[in-house]
C-alpha positions as a printed Julia matrix, in Angstrom:
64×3 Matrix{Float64}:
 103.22  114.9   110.21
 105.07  118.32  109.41
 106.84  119.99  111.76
 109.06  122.1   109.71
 112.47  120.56  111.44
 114.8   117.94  110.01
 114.93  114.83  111.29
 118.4   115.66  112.74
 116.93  118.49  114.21
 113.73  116.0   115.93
 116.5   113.11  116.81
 118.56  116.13  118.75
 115.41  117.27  120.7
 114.35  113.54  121.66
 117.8   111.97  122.06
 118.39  109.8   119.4
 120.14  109.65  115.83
 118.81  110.91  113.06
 118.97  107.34  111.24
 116.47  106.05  113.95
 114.24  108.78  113.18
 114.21  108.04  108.98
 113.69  104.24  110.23
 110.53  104.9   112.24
 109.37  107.03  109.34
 110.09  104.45  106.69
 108.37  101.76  108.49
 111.96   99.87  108.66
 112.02  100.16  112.87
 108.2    99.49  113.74
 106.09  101.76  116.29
 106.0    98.32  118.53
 110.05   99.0   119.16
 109.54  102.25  120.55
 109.91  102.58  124.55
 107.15  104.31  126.13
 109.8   107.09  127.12
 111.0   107.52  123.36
 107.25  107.72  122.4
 106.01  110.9   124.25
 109.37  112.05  123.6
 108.75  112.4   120.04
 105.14  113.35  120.69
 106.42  116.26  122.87
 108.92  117.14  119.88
 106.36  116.94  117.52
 103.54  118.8   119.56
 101.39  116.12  119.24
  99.05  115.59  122.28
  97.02  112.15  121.18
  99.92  109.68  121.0
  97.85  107.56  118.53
  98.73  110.7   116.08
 102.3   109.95  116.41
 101.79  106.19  115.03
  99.12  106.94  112.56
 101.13  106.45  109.54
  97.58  107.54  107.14
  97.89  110.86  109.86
  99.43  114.35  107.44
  96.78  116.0   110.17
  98.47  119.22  112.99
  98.39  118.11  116.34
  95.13  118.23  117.97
């Protein structure tokens, strides 16, 4: 998913480090560790409205 912000920039808006955000998106820290809270955090960040979006990892779609 393309947002056009570094993932420093996305870990600033949601609250967590930008290694955190390169794990999730690498696969190496698994959707199934993510706390609700963290979740629609990063789907607010990333404008996406269906959460399943988010954790599509097939998904290069813009939010719906």
């Amino acid at each position: 998913m393309k947002r056009g912000m570094t993932q420093r920039e996305l870990a600033e808006k949601v609250g967590m480090l930008g290694g955190n955000i390169a794990a999730i998106e690498c696969g190496r820290r698994s959707e199934a560790n993510l706390t609700l809270a963290t979740a629609i955090k990063l789907c607010d960040a990333l404008r996406v409205r269906n959460p399943r979006k988010l954790l599509d990892s097939d998904s290069e779609t813009s939010a719906d």
